[in-house]
C-alpha positions in Angstrom: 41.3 12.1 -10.6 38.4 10.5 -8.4 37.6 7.3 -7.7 34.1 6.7 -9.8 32.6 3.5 -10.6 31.6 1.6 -14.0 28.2 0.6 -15.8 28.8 -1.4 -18.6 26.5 -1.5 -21.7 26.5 -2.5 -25.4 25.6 -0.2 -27.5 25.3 0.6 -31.1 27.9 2.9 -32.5 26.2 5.8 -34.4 28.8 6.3 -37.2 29.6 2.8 -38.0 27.0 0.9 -37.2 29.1 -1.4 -34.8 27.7 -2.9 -32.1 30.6 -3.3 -29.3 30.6 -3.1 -24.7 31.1 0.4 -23.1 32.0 1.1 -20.0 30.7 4.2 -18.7 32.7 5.8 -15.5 29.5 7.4 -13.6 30.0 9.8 -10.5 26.4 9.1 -9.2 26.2 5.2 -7.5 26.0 5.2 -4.1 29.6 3.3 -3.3 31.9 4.4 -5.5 34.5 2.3 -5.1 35.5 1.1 -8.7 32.1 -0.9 -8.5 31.5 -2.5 -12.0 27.4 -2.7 -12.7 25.5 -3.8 -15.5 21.5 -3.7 -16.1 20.2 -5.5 -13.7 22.1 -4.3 -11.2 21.3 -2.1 -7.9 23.3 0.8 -8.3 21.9 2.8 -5.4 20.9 6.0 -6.6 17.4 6.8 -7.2 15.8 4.6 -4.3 12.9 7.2 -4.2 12.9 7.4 -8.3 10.0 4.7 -10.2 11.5 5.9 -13.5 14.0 8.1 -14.0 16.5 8.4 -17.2 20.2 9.7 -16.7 22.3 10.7 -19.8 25.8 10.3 -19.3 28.6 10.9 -22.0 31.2 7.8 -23.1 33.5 7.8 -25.8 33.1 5.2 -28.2 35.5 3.1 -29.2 34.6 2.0 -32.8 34.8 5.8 -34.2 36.5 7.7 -31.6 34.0 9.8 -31.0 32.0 11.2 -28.1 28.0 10.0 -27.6 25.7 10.1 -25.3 24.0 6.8 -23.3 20.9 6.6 -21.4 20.5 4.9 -18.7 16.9 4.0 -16.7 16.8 3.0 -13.2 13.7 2.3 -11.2 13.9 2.5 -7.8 17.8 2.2 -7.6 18.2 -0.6 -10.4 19.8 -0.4 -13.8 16.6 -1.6 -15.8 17.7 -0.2 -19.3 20.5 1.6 -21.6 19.8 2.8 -24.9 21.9 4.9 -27.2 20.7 8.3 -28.1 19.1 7.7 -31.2 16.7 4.9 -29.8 15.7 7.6 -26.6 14.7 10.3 -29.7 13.1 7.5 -31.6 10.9 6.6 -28.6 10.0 10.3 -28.0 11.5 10.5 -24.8 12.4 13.7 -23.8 13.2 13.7 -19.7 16.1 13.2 -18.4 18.8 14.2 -15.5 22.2 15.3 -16.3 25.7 14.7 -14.2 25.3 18.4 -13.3 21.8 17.8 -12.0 23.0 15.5 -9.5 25.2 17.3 -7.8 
């Protein structure tokens, strides 16, 4: 087990329909140190980045199941999380997974 911090996010669960907080354990912030961040918040990573989208995977807890989030920072700050189905509707296809920042 690692020591990761926390993004936390309301989001919309696919199956139900439930809107309810997340807390997403992310391995990329600069500190990690059991940092809690929401949007708004300076996170660290992606300094050099004006708009980058990272997808990271959270288990929801209205339906048990597994989803994906996506999370946009510009230049280092949380400026937006949607679920998966708003980032299809909005035709946004780019996107950098845990394994791409390692």
């Amino acid at each position: 087990m690692g020591v990761y911090d926390t993004i936390h996010m309301e989001l919309e669960c696919p199956k139900k329909k439930i809107k309810s907080k997340v807390g997403v354990q992310v391995k990329w912030t600069e500190k990690q140190y059991l940092e809690d961040y929401n949007v708004g918040d300076d996170v660290g990573f992606g300094k050099n980045m004006d708009n980058v989208w990272v997808r990271e995977e959270y288990i929801c807890d209205e339906c048990k199941k597994r989803h994906y989030a996506y999370i946009n920072l510009k230049n280092g700050v949380v400026k937006e999380i949607i679920a998966e189905a708003e980032f299809k509707r909005r035709n946004l296809t780019n996107f950098l997974d845990y394994s791409d920042l390692l």
